[in-house]
C-alpha positions in Angstrom: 1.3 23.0 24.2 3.8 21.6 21.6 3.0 18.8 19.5 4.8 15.3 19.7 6.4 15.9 16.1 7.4 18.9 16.6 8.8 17.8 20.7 10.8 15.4 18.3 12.3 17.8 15.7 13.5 19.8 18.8 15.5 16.8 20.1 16.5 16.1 16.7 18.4 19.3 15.7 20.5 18.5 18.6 22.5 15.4 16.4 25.4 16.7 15.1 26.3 16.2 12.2 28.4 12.9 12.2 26.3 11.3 14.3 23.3 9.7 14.3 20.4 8.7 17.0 18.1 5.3 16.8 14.1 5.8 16.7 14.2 4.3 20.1 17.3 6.6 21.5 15.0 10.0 20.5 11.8 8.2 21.3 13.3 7.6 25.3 14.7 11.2 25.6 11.2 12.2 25.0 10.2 9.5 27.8 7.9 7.5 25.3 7.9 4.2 23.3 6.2 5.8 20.8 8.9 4.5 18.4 6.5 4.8 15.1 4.9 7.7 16.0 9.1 9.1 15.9 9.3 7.6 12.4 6.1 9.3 11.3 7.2 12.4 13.1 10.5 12.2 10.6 8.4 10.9 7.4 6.8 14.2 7.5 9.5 16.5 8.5 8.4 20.0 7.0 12.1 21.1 8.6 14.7 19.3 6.7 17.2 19.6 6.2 17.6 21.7 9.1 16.1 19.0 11.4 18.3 16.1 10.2 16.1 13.1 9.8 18.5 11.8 7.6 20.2 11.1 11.0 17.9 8.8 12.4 18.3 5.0 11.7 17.3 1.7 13.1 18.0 0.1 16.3 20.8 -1.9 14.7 22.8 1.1 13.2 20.5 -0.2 9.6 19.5 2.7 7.1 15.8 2.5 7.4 13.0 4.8 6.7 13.7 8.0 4.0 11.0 9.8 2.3 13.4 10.6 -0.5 15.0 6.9 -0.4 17.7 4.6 1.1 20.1 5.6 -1.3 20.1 9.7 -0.6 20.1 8.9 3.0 23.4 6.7 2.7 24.8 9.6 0.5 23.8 12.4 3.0 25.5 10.3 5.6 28.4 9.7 3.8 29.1 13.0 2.6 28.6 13.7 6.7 31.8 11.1 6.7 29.9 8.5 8.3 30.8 5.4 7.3 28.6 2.8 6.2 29.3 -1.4 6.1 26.8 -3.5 4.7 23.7 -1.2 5.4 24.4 -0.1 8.4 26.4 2.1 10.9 29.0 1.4 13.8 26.4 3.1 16.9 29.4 2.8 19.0 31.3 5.2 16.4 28.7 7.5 15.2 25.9 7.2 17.8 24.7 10.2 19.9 23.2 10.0 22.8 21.2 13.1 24.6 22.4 14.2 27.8 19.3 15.7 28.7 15.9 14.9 27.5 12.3 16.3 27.6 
């Protein structure tokens, strides 16, 4: 059986680059609301950056949660061309949404 990190590290390398996926947007694909064990999942990422947890922000488009820091994250994402106002990022813009989940 796979294990829920590595369930959400599948979904994950989905994102595009571009784009970007809430904690709660990957947690429902998976059919949980197991939205910290998702940010634990990406805090301990052994794939990056193949699996882009760089990708995953907060519910309200807000940079949140980097092992390596805020400030590479933003830099990542900006070098992906997504723009960033005041900490955080237009979902309507950059958000991805999974047409099919687990």
């Amino acid at each position: 059986m796979v294990s829920f990190n590595e369930r959400c590290y599948a979904l994950l390398s989905k994102v595009p680059r571009g784009n970007v996926v809430t904690y709660k947007a990957l947690a429902n694909a998976m059919r949980t609301k197991a939205y910290r064990a998702v940010g634990n999942a990406m805090n301990k990422n052994p794939y990056a950056p193949k699996v882009p947890c760089h990708r995953v922000v907060g519910s309200s488009g807000a940079l949140v949660g980097f092992a390596s820091g805020l400030n590479k994250k933003k830099k990542i994402l900006e070098d992906e061309g997504i723009k960033i106002d005041n900490g955080k990022i237009d979902l309507e813009r950059y958000g991805f949404e999974f047409k099919q989940a687990f």
